[in-house]
C-alpha positions as CSV (number, residue, x, y, z in Angstrom):
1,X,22.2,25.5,8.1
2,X,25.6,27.4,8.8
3,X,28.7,26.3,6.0
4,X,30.0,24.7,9.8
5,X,26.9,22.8,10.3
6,X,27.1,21.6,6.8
7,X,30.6,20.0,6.6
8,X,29.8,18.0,9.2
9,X,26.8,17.1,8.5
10,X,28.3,16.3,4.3
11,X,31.2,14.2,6.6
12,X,28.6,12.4,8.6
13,X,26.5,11.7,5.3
14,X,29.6,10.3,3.2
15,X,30.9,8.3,6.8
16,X,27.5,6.7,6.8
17,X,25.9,6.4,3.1
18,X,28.6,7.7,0.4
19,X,30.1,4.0,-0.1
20,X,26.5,3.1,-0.6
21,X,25.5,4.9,-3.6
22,X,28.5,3.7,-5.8
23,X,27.7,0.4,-4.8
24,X,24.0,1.1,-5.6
25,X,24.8,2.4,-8.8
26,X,27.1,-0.5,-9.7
27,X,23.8,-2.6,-8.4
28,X,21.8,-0.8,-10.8
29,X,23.8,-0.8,-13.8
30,X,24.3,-4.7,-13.7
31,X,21.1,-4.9,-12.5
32,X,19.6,-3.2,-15.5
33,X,22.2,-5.1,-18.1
34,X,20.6,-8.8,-16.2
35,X,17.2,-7.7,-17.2
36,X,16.3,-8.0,-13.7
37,X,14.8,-4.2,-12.8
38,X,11.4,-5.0,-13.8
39,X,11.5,-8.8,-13.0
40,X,12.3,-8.5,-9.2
41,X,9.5,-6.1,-8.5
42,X,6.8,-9.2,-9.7
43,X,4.7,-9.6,-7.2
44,X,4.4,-13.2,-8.8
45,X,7.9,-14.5,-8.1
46,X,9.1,-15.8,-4.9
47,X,11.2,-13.7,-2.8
48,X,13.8,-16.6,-2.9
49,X,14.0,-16.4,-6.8
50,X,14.2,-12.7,-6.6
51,X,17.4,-13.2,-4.4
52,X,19.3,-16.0,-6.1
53,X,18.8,-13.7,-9.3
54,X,20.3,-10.3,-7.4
55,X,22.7,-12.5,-6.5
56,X,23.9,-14.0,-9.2
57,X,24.6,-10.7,-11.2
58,X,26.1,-8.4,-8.3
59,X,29.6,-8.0,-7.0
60,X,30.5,-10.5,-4.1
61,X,32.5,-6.9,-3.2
62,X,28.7,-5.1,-2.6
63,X,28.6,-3.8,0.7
64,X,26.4,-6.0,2.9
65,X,23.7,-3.5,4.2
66,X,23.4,-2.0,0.1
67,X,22.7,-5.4,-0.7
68,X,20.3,-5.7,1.9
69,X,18.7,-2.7,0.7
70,X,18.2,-4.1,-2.3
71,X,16.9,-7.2,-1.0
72,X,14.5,-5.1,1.0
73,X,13.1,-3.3,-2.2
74,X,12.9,-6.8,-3.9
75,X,10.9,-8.6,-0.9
76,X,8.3,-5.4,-1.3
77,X,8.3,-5.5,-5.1
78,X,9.9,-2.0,-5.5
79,X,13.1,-2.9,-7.2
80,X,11.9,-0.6,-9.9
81,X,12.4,2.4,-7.4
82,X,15.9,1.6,-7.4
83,X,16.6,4.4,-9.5
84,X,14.1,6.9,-7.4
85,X,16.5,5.6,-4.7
86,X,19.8,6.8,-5.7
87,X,18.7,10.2,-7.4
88,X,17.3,10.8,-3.8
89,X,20.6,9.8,-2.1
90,X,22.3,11.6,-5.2
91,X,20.4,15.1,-4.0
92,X,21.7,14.8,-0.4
93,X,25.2,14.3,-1.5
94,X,24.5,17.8,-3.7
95,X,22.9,19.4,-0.5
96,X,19.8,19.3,-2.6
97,X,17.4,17.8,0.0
98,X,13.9,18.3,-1.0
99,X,10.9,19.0,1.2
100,X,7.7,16.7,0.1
101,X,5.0,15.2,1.4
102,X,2.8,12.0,0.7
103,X,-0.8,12.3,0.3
104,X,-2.9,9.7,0.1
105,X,-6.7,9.8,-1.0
106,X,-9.2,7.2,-0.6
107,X,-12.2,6.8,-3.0
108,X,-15.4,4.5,-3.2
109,X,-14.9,4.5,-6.9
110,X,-12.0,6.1,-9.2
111,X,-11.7,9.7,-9.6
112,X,-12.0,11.4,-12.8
113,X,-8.7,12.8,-14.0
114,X,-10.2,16.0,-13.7
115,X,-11.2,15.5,-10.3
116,X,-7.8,14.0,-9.3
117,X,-6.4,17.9,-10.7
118,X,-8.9,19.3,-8.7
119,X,-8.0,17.8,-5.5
120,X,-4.3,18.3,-6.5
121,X,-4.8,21.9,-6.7
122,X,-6.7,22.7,-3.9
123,X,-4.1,20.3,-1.3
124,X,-1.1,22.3,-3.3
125,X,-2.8,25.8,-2.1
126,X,-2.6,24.2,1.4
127,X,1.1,22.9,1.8
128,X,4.5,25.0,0.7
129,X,6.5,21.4,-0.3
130,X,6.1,19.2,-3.2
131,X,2.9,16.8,-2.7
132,X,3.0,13.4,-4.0
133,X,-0.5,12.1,-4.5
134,X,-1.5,8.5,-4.3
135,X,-4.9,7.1,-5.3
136,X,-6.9,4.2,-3.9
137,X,-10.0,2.4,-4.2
138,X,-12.0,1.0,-1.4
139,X,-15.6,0.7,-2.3
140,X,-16.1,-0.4,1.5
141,X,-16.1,3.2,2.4
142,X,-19.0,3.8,0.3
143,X,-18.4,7.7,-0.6
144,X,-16.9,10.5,-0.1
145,X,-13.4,10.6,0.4
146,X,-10.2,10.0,3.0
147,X,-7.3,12.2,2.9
148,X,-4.1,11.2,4.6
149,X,-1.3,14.0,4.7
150,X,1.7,13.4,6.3
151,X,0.7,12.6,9.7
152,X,-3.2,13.9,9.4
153,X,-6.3,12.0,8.1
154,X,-10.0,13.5,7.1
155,X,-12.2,10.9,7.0
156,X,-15.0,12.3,5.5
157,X,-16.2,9.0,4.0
158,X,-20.1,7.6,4.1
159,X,-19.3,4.8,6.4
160,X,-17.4,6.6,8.9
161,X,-20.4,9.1,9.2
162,X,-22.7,6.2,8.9
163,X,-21.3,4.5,11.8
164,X,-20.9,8.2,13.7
165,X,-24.8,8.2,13.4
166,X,-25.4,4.6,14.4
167,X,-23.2,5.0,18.0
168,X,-25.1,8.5,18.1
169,X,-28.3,6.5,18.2
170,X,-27.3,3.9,20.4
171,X,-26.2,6.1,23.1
172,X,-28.5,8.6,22.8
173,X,-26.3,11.3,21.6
């Protein structure tokens, strides 16, 4: 991006988020001196409780759509990413914006550390960005494994071959 492009596109990104992130911080701060980081991303308490506590320890001054930010992150028990939030916001305002993608990987049954370093290694050989890796368990697929990066999936788990071979059959393929 040309120093042109980028002054407008530092005015377009302070017209549209920079009153956010002081509010967010602000949000944060009291926030964090409530006690009510952790709490609000229970999965055990009702959304409703979650939001009369925000609520009761933020600025009536907090710009409507932070707050509703931060009722979004509560409703999806993610408060605790608050922070993750604004460092992210905090790296566009530098110009800092960081190229990463999300991988997810499907299991039948945990994977070893060592195979989880493994895998990491061989999908970092693959992609130039940052790769964030999430795990999950689904014993449903049996084995094997399913990879989702970015927009692409492998599916190389048992059931989905399982059930390749049982339409093969059936049709006569």
């Amino acid at each position: 991006m040309d120093g042109k492009s980028n002054r407008y596109v530092q005015a377009a990104y302070e017209a549209v988020l920079g009153g956010w992130l002081e509010d967010l911080r602000q949000a944060r701060q009291a926030l964090i001196q409530a006690g009510l980081m952790e709490g609000a991303s229970d999965p055990t308490v009702p959304f409703e409780v979650k939001q009369q506590r925000i609520d009761g320890v933020l600025s009536p001054r907090l710009d409507p759509k932070a707050r509703n930010l931060l009722y979004i992150l509560a409703r999806d028990n993610a408060l605790n990413q608050l922070p993750t939030v604004i460092a992210e916001l905090e790296d566009i305002e530098r110009g800092e914006v960081r190229k990463s993608l999300t991988a997810e990987v499907t299991s039948a049954v945990a994977l070893t550390d060592e195979e989880k370093q493994t895998l990491q290694r061989k999908l970092q050989t693959k992609s130039p960005d940052a790769l964030e890796i999430t795990y999950r368990v689904q014993p449903e697929i049996l084995g094997g494994l399913i990879l989702r990066v970015g927009d692409k999936v492998i599916d190389g788990s048992v059931a989905t071959r399982l059930e390749s071979l049982k339409t093969a059959l059936r049709t006569g393929r």
